[in-house]
C-alpha positions as CSV (number, residue, x, y, z in Angstrom):
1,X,-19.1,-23.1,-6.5
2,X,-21.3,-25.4,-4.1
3,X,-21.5,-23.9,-0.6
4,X,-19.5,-26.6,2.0
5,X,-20.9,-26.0,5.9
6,X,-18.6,-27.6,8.7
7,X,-18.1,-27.1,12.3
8,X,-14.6,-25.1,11.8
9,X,-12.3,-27.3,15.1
10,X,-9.4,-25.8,17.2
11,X,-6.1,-27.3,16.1
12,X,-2.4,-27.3,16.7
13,X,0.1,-24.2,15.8
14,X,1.3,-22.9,12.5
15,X,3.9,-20.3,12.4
16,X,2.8,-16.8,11.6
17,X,4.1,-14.4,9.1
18,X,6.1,-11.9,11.4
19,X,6.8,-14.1,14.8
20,X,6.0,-11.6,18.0
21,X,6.5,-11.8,22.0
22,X,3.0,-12.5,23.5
23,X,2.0,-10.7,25.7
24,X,0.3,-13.3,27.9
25,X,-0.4,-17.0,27.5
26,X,-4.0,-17.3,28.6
27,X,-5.9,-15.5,26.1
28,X,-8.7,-17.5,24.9
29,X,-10.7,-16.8,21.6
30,X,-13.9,-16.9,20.9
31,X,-16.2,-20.3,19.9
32,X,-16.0,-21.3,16.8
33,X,-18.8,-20.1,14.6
34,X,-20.4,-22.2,11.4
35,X,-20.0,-20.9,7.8
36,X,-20.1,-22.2,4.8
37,X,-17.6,-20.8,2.2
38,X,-17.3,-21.0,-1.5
39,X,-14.1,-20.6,-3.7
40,X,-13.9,-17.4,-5.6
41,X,-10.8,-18.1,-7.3
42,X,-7.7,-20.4,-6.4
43,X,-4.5,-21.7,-7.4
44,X,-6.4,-24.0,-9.6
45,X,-7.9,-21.5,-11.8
46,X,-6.3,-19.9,-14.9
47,X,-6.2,-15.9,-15.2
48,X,-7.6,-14.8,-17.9
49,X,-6.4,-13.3,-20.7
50,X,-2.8,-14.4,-19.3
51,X,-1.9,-16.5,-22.3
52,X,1.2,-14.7,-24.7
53,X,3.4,-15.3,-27.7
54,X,6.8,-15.2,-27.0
55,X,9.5,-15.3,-30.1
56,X,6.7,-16.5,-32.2
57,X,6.2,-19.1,-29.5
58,X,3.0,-19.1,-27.7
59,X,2.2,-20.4,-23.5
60,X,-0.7,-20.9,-22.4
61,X,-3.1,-19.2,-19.6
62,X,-0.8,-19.0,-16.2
63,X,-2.3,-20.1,-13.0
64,X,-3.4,-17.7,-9.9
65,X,-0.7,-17.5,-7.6
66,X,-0.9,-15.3,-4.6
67,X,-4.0,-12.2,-3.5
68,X,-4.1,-9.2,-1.8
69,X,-6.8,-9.0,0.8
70,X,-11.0,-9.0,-1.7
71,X,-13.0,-6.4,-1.9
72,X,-16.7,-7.2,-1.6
73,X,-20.4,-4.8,-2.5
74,X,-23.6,-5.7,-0.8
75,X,-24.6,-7.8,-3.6
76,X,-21.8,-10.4,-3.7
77,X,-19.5,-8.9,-6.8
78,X,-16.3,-9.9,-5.7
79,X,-13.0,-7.6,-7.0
80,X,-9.3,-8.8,-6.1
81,X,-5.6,-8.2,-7.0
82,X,-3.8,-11.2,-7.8
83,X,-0.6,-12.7,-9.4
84,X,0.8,-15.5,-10.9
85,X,4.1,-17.2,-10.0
86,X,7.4,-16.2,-12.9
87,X,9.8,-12.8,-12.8
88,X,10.0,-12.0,-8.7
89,X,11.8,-9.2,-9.8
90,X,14.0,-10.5,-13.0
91,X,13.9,-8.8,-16.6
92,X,13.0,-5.1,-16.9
93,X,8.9,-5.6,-16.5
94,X,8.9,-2.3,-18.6
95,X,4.9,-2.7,-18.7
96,X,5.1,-0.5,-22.1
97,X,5.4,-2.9,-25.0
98,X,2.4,-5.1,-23.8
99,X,4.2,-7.8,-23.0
100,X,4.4,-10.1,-20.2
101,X,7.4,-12.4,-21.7
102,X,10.1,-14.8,-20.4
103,X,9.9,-15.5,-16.7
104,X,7.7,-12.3,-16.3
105,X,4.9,-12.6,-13.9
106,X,1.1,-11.4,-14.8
107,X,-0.3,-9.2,-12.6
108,X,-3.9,-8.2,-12.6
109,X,-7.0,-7.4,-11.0
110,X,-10.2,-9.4,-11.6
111,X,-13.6,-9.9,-10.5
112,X,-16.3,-12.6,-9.7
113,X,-20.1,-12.3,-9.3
114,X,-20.3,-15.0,-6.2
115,X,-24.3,-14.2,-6.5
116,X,-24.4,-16.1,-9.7
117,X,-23.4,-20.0,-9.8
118,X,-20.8,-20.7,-12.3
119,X,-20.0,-17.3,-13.2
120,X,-16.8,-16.8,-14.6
121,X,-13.5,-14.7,-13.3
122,X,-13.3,-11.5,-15.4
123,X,-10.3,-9.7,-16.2
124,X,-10.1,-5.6,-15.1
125,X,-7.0,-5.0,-16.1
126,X,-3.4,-6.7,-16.5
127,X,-0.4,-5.9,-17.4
128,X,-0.7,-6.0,-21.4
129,X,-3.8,-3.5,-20.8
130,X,-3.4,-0.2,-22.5
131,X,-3.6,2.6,-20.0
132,X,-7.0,4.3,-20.4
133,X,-7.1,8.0,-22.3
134,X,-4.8,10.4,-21.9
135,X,-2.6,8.0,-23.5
136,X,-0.8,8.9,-26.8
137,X,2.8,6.8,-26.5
138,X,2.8,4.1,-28.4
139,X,6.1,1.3,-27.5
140,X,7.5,-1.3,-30.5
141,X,7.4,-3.6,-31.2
142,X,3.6,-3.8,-31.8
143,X,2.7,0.0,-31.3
144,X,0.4,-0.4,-28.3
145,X,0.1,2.0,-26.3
146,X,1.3,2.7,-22.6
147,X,0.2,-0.6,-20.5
148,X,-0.3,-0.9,-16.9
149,X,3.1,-2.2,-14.9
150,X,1.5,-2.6,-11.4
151,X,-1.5,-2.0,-9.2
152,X,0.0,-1.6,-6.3
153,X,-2.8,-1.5,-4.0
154,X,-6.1,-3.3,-3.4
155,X,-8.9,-2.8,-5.5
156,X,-11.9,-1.6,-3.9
157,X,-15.9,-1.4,-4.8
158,X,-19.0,0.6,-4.8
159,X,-21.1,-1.1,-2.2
160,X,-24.0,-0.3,-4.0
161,X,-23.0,-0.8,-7.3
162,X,-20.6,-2.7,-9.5
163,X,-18.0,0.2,-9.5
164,X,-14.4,-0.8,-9.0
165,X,-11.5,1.6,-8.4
166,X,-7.7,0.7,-8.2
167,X,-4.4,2.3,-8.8
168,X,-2.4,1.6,-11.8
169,X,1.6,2.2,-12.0
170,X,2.9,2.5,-15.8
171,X,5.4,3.8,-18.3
172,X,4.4,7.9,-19.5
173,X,0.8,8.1,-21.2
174,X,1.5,11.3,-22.7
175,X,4.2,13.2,-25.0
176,X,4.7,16.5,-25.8
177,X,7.1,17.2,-29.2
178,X,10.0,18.6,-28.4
179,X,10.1,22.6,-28.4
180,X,6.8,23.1,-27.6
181,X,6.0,24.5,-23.7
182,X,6.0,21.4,-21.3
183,X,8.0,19.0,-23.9
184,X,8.6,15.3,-23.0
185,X,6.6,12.4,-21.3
186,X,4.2,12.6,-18.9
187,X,1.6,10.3,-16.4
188,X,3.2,7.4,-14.6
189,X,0.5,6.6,-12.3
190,X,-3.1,7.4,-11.4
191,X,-6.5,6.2,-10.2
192,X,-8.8,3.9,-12.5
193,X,-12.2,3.2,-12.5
194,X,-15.5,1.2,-14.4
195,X,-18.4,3.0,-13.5
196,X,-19.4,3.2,-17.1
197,X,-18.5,-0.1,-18.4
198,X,-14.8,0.1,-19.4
199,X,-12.2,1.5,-17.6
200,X,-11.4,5.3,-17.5
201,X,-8.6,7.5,-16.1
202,X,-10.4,9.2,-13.0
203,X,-7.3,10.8,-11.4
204,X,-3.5,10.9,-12.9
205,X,0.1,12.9,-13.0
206,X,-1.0,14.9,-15.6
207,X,-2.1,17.6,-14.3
208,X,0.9,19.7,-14.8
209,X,-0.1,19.8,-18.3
210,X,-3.0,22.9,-18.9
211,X,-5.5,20.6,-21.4
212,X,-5.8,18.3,-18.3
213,X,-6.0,20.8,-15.9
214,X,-9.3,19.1,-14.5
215,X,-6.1,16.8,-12.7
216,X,-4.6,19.3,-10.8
217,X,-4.3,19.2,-7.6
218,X,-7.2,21.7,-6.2
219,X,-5.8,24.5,-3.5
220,X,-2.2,24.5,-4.8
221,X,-0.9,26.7,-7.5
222,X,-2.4,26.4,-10.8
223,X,-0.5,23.8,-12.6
224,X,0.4,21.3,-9.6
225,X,0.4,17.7,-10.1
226,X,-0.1,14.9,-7.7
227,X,3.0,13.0,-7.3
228,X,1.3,10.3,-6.0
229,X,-1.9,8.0,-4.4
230,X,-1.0,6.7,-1.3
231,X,-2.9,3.8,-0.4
232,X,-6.6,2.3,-1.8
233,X,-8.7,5.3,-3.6
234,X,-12.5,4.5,-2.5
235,X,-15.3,4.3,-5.1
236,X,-19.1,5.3,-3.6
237,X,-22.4,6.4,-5.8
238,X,-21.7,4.5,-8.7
239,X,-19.1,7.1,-10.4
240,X,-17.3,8.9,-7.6
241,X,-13.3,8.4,-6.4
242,X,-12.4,9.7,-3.4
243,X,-8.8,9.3,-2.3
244,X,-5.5,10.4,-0.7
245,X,-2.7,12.3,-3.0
246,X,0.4,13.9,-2.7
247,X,1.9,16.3,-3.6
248,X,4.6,18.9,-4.1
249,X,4.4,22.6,-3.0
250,X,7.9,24.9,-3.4
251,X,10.1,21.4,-3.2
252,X,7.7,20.4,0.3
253,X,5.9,17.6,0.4
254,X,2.1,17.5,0.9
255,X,-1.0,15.5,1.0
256,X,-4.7,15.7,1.5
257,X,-7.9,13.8,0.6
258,X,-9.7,14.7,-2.2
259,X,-12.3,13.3,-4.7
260,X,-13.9,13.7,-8.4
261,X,-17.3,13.4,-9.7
262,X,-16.4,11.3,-13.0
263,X,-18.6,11.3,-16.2
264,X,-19.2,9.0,-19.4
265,X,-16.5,10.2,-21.4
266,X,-12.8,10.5,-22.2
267,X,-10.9,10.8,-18.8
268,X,-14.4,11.0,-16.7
269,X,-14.9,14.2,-18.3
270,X,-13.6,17.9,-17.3
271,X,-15.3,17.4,-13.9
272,X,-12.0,19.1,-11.9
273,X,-10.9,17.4,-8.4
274,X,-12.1,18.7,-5.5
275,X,-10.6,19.0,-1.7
276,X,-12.1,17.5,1.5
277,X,-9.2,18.6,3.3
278,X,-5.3,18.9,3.3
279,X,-2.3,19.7,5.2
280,X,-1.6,23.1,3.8
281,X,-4.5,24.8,4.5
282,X,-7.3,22.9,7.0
283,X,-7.6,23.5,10.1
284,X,-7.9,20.7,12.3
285,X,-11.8,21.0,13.9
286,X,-12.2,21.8,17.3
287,X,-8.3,23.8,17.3
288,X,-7.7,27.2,17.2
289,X,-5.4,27.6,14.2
290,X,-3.9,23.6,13.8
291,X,-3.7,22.2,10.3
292,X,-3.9,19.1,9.9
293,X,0.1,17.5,9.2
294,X,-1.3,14.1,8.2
295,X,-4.5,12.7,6.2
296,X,-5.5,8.6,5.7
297,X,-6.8,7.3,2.8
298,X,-10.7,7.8,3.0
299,X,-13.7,5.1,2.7
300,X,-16.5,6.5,1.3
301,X,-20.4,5.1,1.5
302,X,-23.5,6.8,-0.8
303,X,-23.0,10.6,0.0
304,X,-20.5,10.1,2.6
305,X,-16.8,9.5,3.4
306,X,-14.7,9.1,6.8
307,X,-10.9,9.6,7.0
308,X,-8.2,10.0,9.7
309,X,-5.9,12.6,10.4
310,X,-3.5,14.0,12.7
311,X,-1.6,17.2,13.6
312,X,1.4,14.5,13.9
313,X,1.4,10.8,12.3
314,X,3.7,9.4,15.0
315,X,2.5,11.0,18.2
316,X,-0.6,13.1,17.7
317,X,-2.0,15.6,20.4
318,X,-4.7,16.7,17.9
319,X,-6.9,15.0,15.2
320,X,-8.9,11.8,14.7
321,X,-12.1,10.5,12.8
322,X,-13.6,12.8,10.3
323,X,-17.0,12.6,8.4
324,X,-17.7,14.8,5.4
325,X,-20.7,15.1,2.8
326,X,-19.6,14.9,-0.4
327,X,-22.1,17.6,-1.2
328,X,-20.3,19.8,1.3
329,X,-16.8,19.1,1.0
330,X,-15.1,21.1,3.4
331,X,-17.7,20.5,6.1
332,X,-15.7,18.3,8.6
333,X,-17.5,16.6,11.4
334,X,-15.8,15.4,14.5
335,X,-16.7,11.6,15.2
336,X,-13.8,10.3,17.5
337,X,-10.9,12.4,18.6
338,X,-7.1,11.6,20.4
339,X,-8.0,12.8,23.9
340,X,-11.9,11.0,23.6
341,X,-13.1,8.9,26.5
342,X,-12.4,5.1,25.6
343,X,-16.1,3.3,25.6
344,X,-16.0,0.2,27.9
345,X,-12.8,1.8,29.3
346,X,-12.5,3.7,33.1
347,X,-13.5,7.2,34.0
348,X,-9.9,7.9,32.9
349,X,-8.9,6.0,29.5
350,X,-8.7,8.4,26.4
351,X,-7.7,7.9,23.4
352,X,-3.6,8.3,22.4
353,X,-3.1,6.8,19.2
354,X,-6.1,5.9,16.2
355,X,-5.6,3.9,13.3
356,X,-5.4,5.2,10.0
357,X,-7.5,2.2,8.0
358,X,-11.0,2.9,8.5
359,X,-14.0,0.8,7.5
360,X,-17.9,2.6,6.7
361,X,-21.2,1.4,5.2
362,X,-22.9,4.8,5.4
363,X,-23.8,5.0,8.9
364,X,-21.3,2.7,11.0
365,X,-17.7,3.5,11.3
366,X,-15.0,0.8,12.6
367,X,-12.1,2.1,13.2
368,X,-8.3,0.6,16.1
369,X,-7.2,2.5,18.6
370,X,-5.0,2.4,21.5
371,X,-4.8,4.0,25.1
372,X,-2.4,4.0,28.1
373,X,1.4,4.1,28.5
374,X,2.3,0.6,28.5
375,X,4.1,-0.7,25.4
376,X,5.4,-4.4,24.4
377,X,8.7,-5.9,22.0
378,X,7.6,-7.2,18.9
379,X,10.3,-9.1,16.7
380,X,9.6,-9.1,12.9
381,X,11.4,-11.5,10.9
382,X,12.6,-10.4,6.9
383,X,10.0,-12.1,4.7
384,X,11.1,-15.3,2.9
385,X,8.5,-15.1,0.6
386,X,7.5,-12.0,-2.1
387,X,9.7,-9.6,-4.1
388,X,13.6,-10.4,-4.2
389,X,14.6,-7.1,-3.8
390,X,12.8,-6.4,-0.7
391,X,14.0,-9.8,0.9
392,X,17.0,-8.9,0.3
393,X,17.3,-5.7,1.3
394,X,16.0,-6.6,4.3
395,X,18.7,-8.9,5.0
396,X,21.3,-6.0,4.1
397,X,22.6,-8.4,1.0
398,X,20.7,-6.2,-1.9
399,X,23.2,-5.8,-5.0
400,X,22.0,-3.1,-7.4
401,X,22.7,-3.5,-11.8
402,X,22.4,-0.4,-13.6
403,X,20.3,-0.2,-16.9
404,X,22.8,-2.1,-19.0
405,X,23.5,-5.2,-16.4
406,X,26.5,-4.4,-15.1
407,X,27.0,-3.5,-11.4
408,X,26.6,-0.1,-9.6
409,X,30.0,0.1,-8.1
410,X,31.1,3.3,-5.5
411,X,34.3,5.0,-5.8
412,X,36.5,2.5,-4.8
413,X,35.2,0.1,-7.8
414,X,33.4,-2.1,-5.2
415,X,30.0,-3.4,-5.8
416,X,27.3,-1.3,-4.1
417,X,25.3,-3.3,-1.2
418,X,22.1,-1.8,-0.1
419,X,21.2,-3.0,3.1
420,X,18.1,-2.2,5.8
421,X,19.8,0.0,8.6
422,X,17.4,-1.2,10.8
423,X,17.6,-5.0,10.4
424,X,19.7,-6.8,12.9
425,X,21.4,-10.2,11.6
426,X,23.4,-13.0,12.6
427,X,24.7,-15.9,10.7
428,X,25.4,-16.0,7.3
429,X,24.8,-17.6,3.6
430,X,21.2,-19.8,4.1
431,X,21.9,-19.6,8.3
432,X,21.3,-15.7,8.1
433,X,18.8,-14.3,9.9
434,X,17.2,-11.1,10.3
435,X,15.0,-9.2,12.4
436,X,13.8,-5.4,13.7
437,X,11.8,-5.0,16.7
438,X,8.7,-2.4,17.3
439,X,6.9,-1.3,20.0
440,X,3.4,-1.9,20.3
441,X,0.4,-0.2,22.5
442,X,-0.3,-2.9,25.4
443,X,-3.7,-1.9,25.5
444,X,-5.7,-1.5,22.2
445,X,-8.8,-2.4,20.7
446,X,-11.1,-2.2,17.6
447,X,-14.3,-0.2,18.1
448,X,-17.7,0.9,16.5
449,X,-18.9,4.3,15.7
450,X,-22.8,5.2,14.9
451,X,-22.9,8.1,12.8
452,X,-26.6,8.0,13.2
453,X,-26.7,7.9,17.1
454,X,-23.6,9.3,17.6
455,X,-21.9,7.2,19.7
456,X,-18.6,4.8,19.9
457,X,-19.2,1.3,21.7
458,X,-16.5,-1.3,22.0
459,X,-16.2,-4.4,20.2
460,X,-13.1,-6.2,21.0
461,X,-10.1,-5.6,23.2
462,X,-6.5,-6.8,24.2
463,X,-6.9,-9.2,27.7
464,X,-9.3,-11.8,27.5
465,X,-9.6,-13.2,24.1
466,X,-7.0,-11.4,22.4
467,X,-3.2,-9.8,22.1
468,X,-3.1,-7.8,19.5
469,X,-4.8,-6.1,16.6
470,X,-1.5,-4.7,15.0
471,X,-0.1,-6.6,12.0
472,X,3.2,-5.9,10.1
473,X,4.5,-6.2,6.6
474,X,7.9,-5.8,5.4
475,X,6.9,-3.4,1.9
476,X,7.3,-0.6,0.1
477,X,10.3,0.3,-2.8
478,X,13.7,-1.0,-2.3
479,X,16.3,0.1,-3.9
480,X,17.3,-1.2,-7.5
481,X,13.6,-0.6,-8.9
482,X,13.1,-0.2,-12.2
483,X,16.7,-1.3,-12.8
484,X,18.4,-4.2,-15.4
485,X,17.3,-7.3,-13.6
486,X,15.3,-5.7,-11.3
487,X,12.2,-5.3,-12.7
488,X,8.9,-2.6,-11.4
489,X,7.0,-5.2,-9.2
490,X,9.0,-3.3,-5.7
491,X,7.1,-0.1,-7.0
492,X,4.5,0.0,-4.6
493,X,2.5,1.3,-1.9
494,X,3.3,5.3,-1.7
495,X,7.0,5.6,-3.0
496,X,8.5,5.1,0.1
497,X,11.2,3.5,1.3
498,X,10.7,-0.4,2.1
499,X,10.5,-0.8,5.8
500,X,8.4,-2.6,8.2
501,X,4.7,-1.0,7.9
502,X,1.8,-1.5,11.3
503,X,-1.8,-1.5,9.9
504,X,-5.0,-3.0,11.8
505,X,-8.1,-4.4,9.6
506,X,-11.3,-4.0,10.1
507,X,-14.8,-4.3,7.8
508,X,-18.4,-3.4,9.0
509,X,-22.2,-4.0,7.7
510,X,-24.9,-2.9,9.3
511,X,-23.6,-3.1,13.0
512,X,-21.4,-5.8,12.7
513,X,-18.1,-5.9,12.3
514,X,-15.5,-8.2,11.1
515,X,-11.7,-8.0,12.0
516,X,-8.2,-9.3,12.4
517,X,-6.6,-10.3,15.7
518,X,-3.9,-12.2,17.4
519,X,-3.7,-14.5,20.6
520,X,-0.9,-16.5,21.8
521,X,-0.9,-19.3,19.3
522,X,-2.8,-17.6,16.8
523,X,-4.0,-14.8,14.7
524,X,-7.3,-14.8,12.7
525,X,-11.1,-13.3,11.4
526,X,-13.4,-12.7,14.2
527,X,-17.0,-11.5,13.1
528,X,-19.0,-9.5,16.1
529,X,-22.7,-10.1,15.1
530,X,-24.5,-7.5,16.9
531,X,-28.2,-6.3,16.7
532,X,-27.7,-3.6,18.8
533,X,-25.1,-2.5,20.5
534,X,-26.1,-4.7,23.7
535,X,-27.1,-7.6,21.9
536,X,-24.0,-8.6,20.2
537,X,-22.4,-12.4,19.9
538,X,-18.4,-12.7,19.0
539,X,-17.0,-16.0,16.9
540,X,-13.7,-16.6,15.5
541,X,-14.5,-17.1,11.5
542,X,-11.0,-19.0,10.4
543,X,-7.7,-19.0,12.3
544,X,-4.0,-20.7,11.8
545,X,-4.3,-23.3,13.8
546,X,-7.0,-24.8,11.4
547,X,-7.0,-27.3,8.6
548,X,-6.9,-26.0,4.8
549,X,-9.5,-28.5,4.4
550,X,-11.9,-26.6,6.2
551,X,-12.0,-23.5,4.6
552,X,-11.0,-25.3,0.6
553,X,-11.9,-29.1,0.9
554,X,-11.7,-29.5,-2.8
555,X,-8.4,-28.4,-3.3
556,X,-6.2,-27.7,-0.2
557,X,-4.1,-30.9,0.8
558,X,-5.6,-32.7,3.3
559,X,-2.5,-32.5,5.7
560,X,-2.5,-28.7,5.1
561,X,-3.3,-26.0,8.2
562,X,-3.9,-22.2,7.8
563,X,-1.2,-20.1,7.5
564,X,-2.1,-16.5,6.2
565,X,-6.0,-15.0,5.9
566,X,-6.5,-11.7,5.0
567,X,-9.3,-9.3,5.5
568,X,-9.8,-5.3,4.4
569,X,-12.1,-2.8,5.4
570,X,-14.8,-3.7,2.2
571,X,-14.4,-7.6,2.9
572,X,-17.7,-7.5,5.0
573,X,-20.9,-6.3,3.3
574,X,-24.1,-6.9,3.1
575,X,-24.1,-10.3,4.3
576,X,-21.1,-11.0,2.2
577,X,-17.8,-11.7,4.0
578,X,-14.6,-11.7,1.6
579,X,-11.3,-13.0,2.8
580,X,-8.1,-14.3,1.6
581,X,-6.0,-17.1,2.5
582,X,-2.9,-19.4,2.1
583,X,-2.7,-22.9,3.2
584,X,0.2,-24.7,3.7
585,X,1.7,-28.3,4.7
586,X,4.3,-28.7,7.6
587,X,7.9,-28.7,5.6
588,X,6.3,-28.2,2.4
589,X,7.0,-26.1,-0.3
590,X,4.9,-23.7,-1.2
591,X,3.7,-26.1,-4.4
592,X,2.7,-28.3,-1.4
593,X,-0.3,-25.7,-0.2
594,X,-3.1,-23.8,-1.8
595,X,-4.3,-20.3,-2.0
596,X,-7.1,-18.6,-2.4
597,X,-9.8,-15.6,-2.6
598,X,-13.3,-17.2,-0.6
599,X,-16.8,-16.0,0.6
600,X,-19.3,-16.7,3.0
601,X,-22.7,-15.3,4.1
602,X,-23.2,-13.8,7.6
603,X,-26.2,-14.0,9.7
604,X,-26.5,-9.4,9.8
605,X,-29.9,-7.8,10.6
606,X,-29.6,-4.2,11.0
607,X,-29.7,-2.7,14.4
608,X,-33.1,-1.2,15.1
C-alpha cells in the first residue's frame, strides 16, 4: 500500500458504459490535477472468508471481482460491496443453507483501514453470514440459520466513526408454528449495522409481528410493515440509521424517511422507528395543504440529515432539499426548492428538476439540478456485462424456468419470453443489438449548499467544460428471480422492475466537492477545491481516456486505459477521496483488465 504520485496525461478514447449523442464537440475539461493513489482492494486480492467445502471437496478463497462505488469516514476506514466472478444468475442462490457452492458467486461487503499500512481487508458480511437476531429458521443441511442472499445497495459509513450500515436481502428470519395468530415465515430484508462491534438488525419486515413492534412502520396503523428500503440507509452519531422505506397502506403504496436510535443489544434494542416525513401525512413546507408524493433516500451528518422530495417524482411543481434535526424530527427546513433562483444563472433561471442523491458533511450540502426547457436524445445500449437475466431481458430474449427446471410455457404450450417493451433491436443471434433513448435536461449542473450561511453557489455546469452530469444503469429485478436457474443476485435496488435508471453523483468535505461528469470523449472525477466559495480551483481527478497504469501501476496491464470509475456521495471525506474503477485493454477480455476500490488524499482546508 505505498502511495504512487504521477502527472495523470490526456489520452485517446475508450468507449463508455451507455454510448450518448453529445451535445457539443468543444467542451474542454479541466487540467489535470496530481494525486497519489493507493490500492484498497483489487482483482488480485482474495475475499476473505470466501473459501467452502463442496461434496466433501474443499476451493479455496475466490478472488475480488467487480465493486460498487466505496464509501469513505473522515479518518480513512474504507467500506465497499464487492463480488467475485462464478453463478451470474445460475443455481437457486437460496442464501439459506450457508452455502455458496458450485458456480455460485460470493457476494459481500468488506472494509479496509487505508490509515494503517498493511492493514488487512475484513469481512462484514457475506453470503454464508447468518442473518443477525430476529432469526430463528434454521436450513439443512447444517442447521444454520437464515444467511444473507444479497446486499443490494452500497454500504455506507459514519463519518465520524467506524459505523457501517447496508441492506441485506435473505430467505425468512422468523417462524411462527402453525395455529398460532400470525403463523408462517417472516423477514426477507432489512437494514444492518456495526456500531457495537458485530452486526445487528437495525430495521427489518418484521414488524407485522407485535414482539417486534419497535419495526413498524411509525404513522401507519399499528401492525404495518415496511415492505421495503429503497436505496442506501445512512448511518451518522456512531449508532443511528436513517433511511427511506416503503410501505403498504389499504393495498397503496407508500414511502417516507425515517430513522432509529439503535442500542447494544438484541435487534438495537426496543428503541421504535421514528418519522422525518412521509407521503401520507407531511405537508410539503412552504404549501398550503401539499403532501409530499415522493421522498429520497437521506444522508445524514452528526445531528443532522438532508433528503429530497417532491409533490411529483417525474415533473414536480413543489418540493426540493430538506434539512431536519434528528432531535426534532418533524422540523423540516427549506434549503433549495423547484422554482429557486439558479446561482451563477440569469435574473430568470429557476430551478425545474433536483436530483434525488444528495451528499452532506454536516454543514455543506451537494446536490444536481437542472433548469430551462431544452432537452437532448441520449441512446443507452443493453449492458453486456452483469446479471444474465437483466441482459437479457433487455434484449427481449429472457426465458423464464419454474422451480423445478422446466419451462414457463403460456396457454398455447409455448415457452414464455420476457422481453423490455421499451428496448428497440435490430439484428439477431450475436449481431443483436439493443437500445432505448431518454431525454435529458440541456442545461444542468451540480451545486453547493451552506447550511451555515445559507446560501447555494455553483460549482460546475453543462457548456464549457462539460455535457452532462446524468449517468444511466440498466438495473433493477427482471423477471425469472428467484427461479430454478435463475438464482436471487437480480433482487435488487427497490423491487422494481429492471429498466434504465438516471442518477448524478456527488460527495462533499468541508467545501469541496467531488463529482461525476461527461464531455465529448469522456466521462470522469472532477474534485472543486474551494476555500471559500470565491476561491475555488477545478481539476479532473481520473477520466477514460487515461492509462490503467496511472491510477494501478502494479497491477493494471500496461496497454490498459480507463473504462469505468465510480464515485458516491461518502467517497469524499475528510481528505479522503474513495473511488472505484475498471481498467480494461482494447479487444480484450475482461481477464485482460483489472479492477479495483482506490484512495487518495485531497489538499481540503475548511472555508473560513
Amino acid at each position: 500500500m505505498v502511495p504512487r504520485t504521477f502527472r495523470m496525461l490526456t489520452l485517446p478514447l475508450v468507449a463508455m458504459v451507455a454510448v450518448v449523442v453529445p451535445a457539443s464537440l468543444d467542451a474542454a475539461p479541466p487540467a489535470t490535477g496530481t494525486f497519489s493513489w493507493s490500492t484498497v482492494v483489487n482483482n488480485n486480492d482474495f475475499m476473505p472468508g470466501s473459501d467452502r467445502t463442496v461434496n466433501n471437496i474443499y476451493y479455496g478463497e475466490k478472488n475480488f471481482n467487480s465493486y460498487n462505488q466505496p464509501s469513505v469516514n473522515a479518518t480513512g476506514l474504507v467500506v465497499l460491496r464487492a463480488r467475485s466472478k462464478g453463478g451470474e444468475g445460475g443455481g437457486s442462490g437460496s442464501g439459506g443453507t450457508g452455502g455458496e457452492g458450485g458456480n455460485q458467486p460470493t457476494h459481500g461487503i468488506y472494509t479496509r483501514d487505508m490509515s494503517v499500512p498493511g492493514s488487512r481487508i475484513v469481512r462484514i458480511l457475506d453470503r454464508k453470514t447468518s442473518v443477525p437476531a430476529p432469526n430463528n429458521i434454521q436450513y439443512p443441511p447444517n442447521g444454520k440459520y437464515t444467511t444473507f442472499v444479497e446486499t443490494p445497495s452500497f454500504p455506507r459509513i459514519d463519518m465520524g466513526s467506524d459505523t457501517i450500515a447496508t441492506r441485506g436481502n435473505h430467505q425468512p428470519v422468523w417462524f411462527i408454528s402453525e395455529g398460532a395468530a400470525y403463523d408462517g415465515a417472516y423477514g426477507t430484508t432489512g437494514i444492518y449495522a456495526n456500531p457495537f462491534g458485530t452486526l445487528i438488525t437495525g430495521a427489518s419486515k418484521l414488524g407485522v409481528l407485535a414482539e417486534f413492534g419497535f419495526f413498524e412502520v411509525p404513522g401507519a396503523p399499528a401492525g404495518t410493515p415496511f415492505d421495503v428500503f429503497p436505496g442506501a440507509p445512512s448511518v451518522t452519531n456512531g449508532s443511528t440509521i436513517v433511511f427511506k422505506g416503503n410501505y403498504t397502506v389499504d393495498g397503496a403504496g407508500k414511502t417516507g424517511v425515517f430513522y432509529r436510535n439503535l442500542k447494544d443489544a438484541v435487534a438495537g434494542g426496543t428503541s421504535p422507528v421514528m418519522l422525518i416525513a412521509n407521503n401520507t401525512g407531511t405537508v410539503i413546507p412552504g404549501s398550503k395543504s401539499t403532501i409530499f408524493g415522493s421522498t429520497s433516500p437521506p444522508s445524514a451528518a452528526g445531528q443532522l440529515a438532508v433528503f429530497a422530495g417532491f409533490d411529483n417524482e417525474q415533473s414536480p411543481a413543489l418540493g426540493g432539499l430538506y434539512m431536519v434535526d434528528l432531535r426534532k424530527p418533524q422540523t423540516l427546513k427549506r434549503l433549495v426548492g423547484i422554482g429557486a433562483k439558479v446561482p451563477g444563472g440569469t435574473r430568470t433561471d429557476t430551478f425545474n428538476r433536483l436530483g434525488e442523491a444528495v451528499a452532506f458533511d454536516g454543514r455543506y450540502v451537494g446536490f444536481w439540478g437542472a433548469w430551462g426547457t431544452e432537452t437532448r436524445t441520449v441512446r443507452l445500449y443493453c449492458p453486456t456485462e452483469g446479471n444474465k437475466d437483466r441482459r437479457a431481458y433487455c434484449k427481449q430474449e429472457l426465458y423464464c424456468y419454474d422451480q423445478f427446471g422446466a419451462p414457463v410455457l403460456d396457454k398455447n404450450g409455448i415457452q414464455v419470453k420476457e422481453e423490455d417493451p421499451n428496448s428497440k433491436c435490430s439484428g439477431s443471434g450475436p449481431e443483436k443489438v439493443c437500445y432505448q433513448e431518454k431525454e435529458v435536461p440541456v442545461v444542468q449542473g451540480i451545486f453547493l449548499y451552506d447550511t451555515v450561511a445559507q446560501t447555494p453557489w455553483l460549482v460546475a455546469k453543462t457548456g464549457d467544460a462539460f455535457n452532462d452530469f446524468v449517468f444511466w444503469n440498466y438495473s433493477g429485478k427482471p423477471p425469472c428471480t428467484g427461479m430454478m436457474g435463475h438464482g436471487q443476485e437480480g433482487a435488487e435496488d427497490d423491487g422494481e422492475p429492471a429498466r434504465w435508471r438516471s442518477s448524478s453523483f456527488v460527495a462533499v468535505s468541508n467545501g469541496s466537492t467531488a463529482f461525476k461528469a461527461s464531455s465529448a470523449d469522456r466521462s470522469g472525477i472532477y474534485l472543486n477545491i474551494c476555500s471559500n466559495p470565491a476561491n475555488c480551483s477545478l481539476v479532473t481527478v481520473l477520466d477514460t481516456i487515461m492509462d490503467g497504469t496511472n491510477l494501478d501501476p502494479d497491477s493494471a496491464p500496461p496497454e490498459s486505459k480507463i473504462r469505468e470509475l465510480g464515485l458516491e456521495r461518502e467517497g469524499l471525506r475528510g481528505d479522503w477521496l474513495a473511488i472505484n474503477a475498471r481498467m480494461g485493454v482494447e479487444g480484450g477480455t475482461e481477464e485482460d483488465g483489472m479492477a479495483g476500490v482506490y484512495v487518495t488524499r485531497v489538499p481540503i482546508t475548511p472555508p473560513r
